[in-house]
C-alpha positions as CSV (number, residue, x, y, z in Angstrom):
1,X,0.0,0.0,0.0
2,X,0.9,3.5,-1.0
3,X,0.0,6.8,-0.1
4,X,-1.1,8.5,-3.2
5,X,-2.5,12.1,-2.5
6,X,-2.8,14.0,0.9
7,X,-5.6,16.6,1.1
8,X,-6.1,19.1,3.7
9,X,-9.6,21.0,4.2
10,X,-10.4,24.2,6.3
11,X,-14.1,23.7,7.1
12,X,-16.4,26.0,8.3
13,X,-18.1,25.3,11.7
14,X,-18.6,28.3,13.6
15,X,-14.8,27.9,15.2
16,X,-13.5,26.3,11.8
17,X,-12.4,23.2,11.9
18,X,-8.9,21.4,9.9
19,X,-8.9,18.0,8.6
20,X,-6.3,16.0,6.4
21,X,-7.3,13.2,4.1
22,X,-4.7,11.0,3.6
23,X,-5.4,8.7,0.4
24,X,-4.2,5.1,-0.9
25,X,-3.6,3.0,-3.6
26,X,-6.1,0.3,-2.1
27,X,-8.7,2.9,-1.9
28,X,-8.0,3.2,2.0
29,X,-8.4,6.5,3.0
30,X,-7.3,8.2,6.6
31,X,-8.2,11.4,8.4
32,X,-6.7,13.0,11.1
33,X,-7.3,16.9,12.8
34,X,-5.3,19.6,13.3
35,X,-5.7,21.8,16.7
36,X,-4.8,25.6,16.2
37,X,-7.9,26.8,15.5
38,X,-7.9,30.1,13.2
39,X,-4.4,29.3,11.7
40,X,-6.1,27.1,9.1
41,X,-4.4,28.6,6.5
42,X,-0.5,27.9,8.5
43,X,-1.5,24.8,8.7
44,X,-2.5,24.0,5.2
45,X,0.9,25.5,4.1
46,X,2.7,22.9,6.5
47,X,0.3,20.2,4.5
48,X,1.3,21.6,1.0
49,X,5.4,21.2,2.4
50,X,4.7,17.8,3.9
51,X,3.0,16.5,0.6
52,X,5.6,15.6,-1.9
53,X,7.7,13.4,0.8
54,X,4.3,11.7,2.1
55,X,3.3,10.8,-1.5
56,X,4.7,7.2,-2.3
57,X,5.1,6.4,1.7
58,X,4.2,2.9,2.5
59,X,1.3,4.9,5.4
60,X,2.0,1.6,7.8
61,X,5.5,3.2,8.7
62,X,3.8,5.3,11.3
63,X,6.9,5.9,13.4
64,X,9.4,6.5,10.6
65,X,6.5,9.4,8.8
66,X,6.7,10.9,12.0
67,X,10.4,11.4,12.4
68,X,10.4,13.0,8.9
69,X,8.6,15.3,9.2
70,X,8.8,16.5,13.2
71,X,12.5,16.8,11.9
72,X,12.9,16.4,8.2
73,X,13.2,20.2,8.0
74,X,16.1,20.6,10.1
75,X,14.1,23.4,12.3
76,X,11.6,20.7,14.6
77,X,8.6,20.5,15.4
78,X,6.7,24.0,16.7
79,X,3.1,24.7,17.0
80,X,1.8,24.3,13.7
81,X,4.0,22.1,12.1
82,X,3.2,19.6,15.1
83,X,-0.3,20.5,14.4
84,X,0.4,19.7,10.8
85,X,2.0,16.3,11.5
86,X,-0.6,15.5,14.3
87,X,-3.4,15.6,11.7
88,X,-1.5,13.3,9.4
89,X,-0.3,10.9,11.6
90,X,-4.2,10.2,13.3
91,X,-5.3,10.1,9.7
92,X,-2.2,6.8,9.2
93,X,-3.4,5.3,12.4
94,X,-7.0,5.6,11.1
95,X,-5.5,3.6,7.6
96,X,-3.6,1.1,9.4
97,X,-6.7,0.5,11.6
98,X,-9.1,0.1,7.9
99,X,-6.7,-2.0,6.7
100,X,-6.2,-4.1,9.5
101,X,-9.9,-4.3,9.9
102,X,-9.6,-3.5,13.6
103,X,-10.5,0.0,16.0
104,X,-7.1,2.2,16.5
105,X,-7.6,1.4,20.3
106,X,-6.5,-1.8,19.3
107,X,-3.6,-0.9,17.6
108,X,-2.4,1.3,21.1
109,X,-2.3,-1.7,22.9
110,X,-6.0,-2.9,23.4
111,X,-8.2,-2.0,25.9
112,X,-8.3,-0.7,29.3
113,X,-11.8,0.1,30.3
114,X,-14.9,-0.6,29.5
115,X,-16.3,3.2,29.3
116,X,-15.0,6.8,28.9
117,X,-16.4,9.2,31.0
118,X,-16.6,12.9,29.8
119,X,-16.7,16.2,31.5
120,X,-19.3,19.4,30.2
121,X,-18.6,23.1,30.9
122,X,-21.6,25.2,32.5
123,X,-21.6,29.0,32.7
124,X,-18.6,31.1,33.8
125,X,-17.9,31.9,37.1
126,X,-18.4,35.8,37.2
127,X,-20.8,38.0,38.5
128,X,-23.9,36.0,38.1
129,X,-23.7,33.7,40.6
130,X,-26.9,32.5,40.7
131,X,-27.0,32.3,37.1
132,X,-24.0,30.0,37.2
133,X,-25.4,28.0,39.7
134,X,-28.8,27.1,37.3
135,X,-26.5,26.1,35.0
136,X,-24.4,23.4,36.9
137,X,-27.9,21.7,38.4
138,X,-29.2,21.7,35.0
139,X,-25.9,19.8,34.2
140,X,-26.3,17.7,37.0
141,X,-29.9,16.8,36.0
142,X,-28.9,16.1,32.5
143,X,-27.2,12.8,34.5
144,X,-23.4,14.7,34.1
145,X,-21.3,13.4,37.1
146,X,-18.2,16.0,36.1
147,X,-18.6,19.8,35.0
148,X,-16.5,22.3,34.7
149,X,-16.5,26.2,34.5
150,X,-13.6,29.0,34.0
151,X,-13.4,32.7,35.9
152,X,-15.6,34.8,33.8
153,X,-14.8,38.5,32.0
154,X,-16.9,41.2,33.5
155,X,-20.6,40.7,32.2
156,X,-21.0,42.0,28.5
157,X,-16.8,42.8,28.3
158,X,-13.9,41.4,27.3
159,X,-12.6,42.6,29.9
160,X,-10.9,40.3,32.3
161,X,-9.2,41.8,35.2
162,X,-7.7,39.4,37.9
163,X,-8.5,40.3,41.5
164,X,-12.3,40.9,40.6
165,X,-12.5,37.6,38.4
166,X,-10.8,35.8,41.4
167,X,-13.0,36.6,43.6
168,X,-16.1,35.9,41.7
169,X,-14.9,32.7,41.0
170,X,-14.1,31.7,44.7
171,X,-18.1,33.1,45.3
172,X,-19.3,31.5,42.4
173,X,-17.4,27.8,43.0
174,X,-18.7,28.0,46.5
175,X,-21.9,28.5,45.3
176,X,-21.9,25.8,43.1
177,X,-20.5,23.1,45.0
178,X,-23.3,24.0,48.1
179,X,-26.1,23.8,45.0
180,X,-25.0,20.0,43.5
181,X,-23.3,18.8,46.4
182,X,-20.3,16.4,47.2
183,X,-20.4,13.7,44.7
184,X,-20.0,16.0,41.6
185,X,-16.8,15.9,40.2
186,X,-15.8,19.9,39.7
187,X,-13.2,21.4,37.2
188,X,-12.2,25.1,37.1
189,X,-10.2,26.1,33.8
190,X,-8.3,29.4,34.2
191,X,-7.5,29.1,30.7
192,X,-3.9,30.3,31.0
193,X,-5.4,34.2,32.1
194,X,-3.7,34.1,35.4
195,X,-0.3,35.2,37.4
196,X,1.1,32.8,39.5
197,X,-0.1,34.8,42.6
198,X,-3.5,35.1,41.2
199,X,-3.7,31.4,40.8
200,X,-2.5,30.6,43.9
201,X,-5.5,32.8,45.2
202,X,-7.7,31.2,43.0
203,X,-6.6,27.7,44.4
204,X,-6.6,28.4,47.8
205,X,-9.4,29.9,47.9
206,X,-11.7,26.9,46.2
207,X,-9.1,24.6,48.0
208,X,-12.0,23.5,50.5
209,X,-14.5,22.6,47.8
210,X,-12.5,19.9,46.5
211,X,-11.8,20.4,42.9
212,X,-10.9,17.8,40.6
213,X,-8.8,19.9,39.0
214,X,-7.9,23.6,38.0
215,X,-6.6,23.2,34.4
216,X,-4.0,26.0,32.9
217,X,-3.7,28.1,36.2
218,X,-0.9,30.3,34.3
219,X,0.7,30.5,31.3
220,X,2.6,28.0,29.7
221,X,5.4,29.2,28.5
222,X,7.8,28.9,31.4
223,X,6.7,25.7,32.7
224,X,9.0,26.4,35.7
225,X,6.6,28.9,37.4
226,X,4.3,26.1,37.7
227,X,6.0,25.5,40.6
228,X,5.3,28.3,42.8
229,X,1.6,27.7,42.5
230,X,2.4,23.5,43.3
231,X,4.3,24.5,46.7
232,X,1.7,27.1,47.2
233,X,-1.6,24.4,47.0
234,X,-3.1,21.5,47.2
235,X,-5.2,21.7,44.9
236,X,-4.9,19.0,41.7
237,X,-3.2,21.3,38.6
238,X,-4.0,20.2,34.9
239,X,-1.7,21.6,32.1
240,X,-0.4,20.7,28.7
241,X,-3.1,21.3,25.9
242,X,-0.7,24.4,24.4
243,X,2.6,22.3,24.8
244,X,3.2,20.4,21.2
245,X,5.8,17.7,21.5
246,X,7.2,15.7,24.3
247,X,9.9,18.0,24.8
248,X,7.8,20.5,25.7
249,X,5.8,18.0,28.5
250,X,9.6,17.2,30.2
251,X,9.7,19.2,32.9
252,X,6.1,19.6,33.9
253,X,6.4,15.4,34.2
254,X,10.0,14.8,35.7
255,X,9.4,17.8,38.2
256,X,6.2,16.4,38.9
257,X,4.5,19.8,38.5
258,X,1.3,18.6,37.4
259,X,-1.4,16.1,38.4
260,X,-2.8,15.3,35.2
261,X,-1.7,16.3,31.5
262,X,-4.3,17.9,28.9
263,X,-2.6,16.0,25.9
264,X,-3.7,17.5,22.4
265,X,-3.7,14.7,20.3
266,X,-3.7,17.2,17.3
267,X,-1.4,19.3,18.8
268,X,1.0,17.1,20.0
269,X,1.7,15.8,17.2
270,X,-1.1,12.6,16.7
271,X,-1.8,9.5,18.6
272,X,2.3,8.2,17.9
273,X,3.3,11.2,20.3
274,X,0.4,11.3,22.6
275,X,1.0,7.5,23.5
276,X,4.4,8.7,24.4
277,X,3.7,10.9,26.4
278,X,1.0,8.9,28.6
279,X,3.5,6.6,29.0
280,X,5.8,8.9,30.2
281,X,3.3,10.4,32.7
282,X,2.6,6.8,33.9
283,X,6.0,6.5,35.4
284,X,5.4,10.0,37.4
285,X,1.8,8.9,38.5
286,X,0.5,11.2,36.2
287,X,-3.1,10.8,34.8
288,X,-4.4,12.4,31.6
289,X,-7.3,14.2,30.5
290,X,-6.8,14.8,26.3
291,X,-8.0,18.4,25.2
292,X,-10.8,17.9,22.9
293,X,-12.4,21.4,21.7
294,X,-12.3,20.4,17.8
295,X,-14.4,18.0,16.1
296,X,-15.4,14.6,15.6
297,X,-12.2,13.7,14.5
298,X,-10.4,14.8,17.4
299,X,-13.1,13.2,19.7
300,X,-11.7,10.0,18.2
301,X,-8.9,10.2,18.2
302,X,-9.1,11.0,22.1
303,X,-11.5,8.1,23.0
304,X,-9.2,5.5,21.1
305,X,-6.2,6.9,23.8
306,X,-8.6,6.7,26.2
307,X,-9.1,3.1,26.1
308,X,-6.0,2.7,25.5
309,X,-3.6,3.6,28.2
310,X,-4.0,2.6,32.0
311,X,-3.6,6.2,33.3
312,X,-6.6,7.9,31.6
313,X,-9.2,10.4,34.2
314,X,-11.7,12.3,32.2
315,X,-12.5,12.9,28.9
316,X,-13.4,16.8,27.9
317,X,-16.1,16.1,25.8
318,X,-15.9,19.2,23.3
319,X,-17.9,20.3,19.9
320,X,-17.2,16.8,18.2
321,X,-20.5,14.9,19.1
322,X,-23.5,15.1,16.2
323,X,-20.9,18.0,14.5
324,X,-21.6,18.5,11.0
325,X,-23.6,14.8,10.0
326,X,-23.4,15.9,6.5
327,X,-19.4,16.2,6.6
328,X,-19.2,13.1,8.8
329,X,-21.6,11.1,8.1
330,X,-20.4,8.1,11.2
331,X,-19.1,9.4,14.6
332,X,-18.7,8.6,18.0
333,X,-22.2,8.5,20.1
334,X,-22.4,9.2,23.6
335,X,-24.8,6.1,25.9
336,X,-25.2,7.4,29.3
337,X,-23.2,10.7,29.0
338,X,-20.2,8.2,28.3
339,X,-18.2,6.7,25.1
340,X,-19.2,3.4,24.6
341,X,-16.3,0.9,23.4
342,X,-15.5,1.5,19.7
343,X,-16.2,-1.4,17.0
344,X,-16.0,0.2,13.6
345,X,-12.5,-0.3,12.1
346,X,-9.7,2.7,12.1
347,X,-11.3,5.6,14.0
348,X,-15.0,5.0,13.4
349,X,-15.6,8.5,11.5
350,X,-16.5,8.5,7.6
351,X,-15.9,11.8,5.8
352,X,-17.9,13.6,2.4
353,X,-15.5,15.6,1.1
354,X,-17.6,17.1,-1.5
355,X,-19.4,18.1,1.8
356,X,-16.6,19.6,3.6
357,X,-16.1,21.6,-0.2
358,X,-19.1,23.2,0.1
359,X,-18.2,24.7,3.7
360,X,-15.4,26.5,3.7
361,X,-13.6,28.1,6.6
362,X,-14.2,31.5,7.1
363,X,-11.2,33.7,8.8
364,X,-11.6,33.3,12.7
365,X,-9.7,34.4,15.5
366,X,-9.7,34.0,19.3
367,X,-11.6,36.6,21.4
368,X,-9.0,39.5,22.6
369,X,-9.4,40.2,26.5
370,X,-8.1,42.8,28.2
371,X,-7.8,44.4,32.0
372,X,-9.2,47.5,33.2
373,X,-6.6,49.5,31.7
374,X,-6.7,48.3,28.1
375,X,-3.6,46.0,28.2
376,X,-4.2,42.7,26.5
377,X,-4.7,39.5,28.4
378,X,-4.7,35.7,27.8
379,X,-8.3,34.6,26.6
């Protein structure tokens, strides 16, 4: 088997969505996601470089694909060419999978569970209290056993200033946890919008109501001053969604500065990486929880890791349920606000690209925040 053609489509979906469509000689055919939402168009370009050294590729040589690309340009890896590769390798996994006539769990090393629980957001943790509280009990009713919120922007802004969306959040989380009680498995994302002593606030201040987790406290680019907020809290830290190659997960995993890792299968460059770095967080006692805010694709990709690998917690259930049926026509289907075991062979996901043609991406970028005196912040 050859690879023949690789194809890469910007589809419009409200917050656009990227897939690759690797084809074969056999008539196989593979897609895989890409995770930086709004830099289609980079990605694409990585695709359109990648191309003429996929073309001919026996797809089976997952491993050896991989290395060719993450380093085949001498510069490695970065954000969207791991984003790039990440898409094409899930889309190879997904072939080898067809062709083997087996699900890509299999593949990874077979089973682990027998279900994948998943987690839903509810409203934002800022001024309206009570409204936030409505919406976790209406998630509760729905049957959801995990929820999660983030600290919201002043009401009707983007404005997000720290101190006043701290302590809305410590109101609002106490609020919460009072209205659906102690069984509920609660998850604050600070979405990266916080100093290190702002976090620590934040933590310390929910500390009480038992979190699961607080995902992103600070930024990520200095995963060093994790540390400060670990010595400074109790409370279970989640990070990794922005990081985009092992490398970038070393010292967040051998410092033990996290309790779980939000792996981006289609950041981190595809299932071949992401297994990696499970299995690198297993030694440290790490569990993961994959970042899943793209499609059905992506949701997948994450479920067939899930199963997987031993060290798996929650599943962020994202967009990629019921998302476009015309585009993709088969997709995972939630049974008791959980992901049943996959049976279908590869990923389970069937693509129309003459559908996907007649939605293309519109230009989209991430809301701009900023504090009270006009100076941007993290979204």
């Amino acid at each position: 088997m050859k690879i023949t053609d690789v194809k890469a489509f910007g589809i419009h979906s409200g917050r656009d969505l990227f897939v690759v469509k690797v084809e074969t000689d056999e008539g196989i055919y593979g897609i895989g996601e890409g995770g930086i939402s709004g830099r289609e168009l980079a990605m694409k370009g990585a695709i359109d470089h990648f191309k003429p050294v996929l073309v001919g590729r026996d797809p089976f040589e997952i491993e050896d694909i991989w290395q060719t690309l993450f380093r085949g340009g001498f510069f490695p890896g970065g954000t969207i060419l791991s984003a790039a590769i990440s898409a094409v390798d899930i889309a190879l996994w997904d072939i080898k999978g067809k062709a083997l006539g087996v699900p890509v769990y299999q593949l990874l090393g077979g089973k682990c569970r027998d279900r994948v629980d998943v987690y839903v957001g509810f409203a934002e943790l800022g001024e309206d209290t009570d409204g936030a509280v409505a919406s976790a009990v209406q998630r509760v009713k729905e049957g959801w056993r995990y929820i999660r919120s983030s600290p919201g922007c002043a009401a009707g802004t983007d404005r997000f200033e720290p101190v006043e969306a701290v302590e809305n959040a410590i109101r609002g989380w106490r609020a919460v946890r009072e209205a659906v009680g102690p069984t509920i498995r609660m998850c604050l994302d600070a979405h990266t919008r916080l100093s290190p002593i702002h976090a620590v606030q934040l933590c310390r201040g929910i500390e009480e109501h038992r979190p699961f987790f607080v995902e992103d406290p600070i930024r990520s680019e200095e995963p060093s001053a994790l540390r400060s907020v670990r010595q400074q809290t109790a409370v279970p830290l989640a990070v990794g969604e922005q990081y985009s190659s092992k490398w970038a997960f070393r010292q967040v995993i051998e410092e033990r500065l996290c309790d779980y890792a939000r792996i981006d299968v289609c950041n981190v460059g595809g299932l071949t990486e992401a297994r990696k770095v499970a299995g690198w967080c297993e030694v440290h006692y790490i569990d993961v929880i994959p970042h899943n805010p793209l499609g059905p694709v992506s949701t997948a990709a994450c479920v067939h890791l899930d199963f997987a690998i031993n060290n798996f917690a929650v599943q962020e259930l994202g967009g990629g349920t019921g998302m476009l049926p015309e585009v993709f026509g088969e997709q995972m289907g939630l049974v008791d606000n959980a992901f049943g075991m996959p049976t279908a062979p590869g990923l389970g996901v069937t693509f129309d690209e003459a559908e996907a043609l007649r939605r293309p991406m519109q230009m989209w970028d991430a809301p701009r925040l900023s504090r009270d005196d006009g100076a941007f912040t993290n979204w």
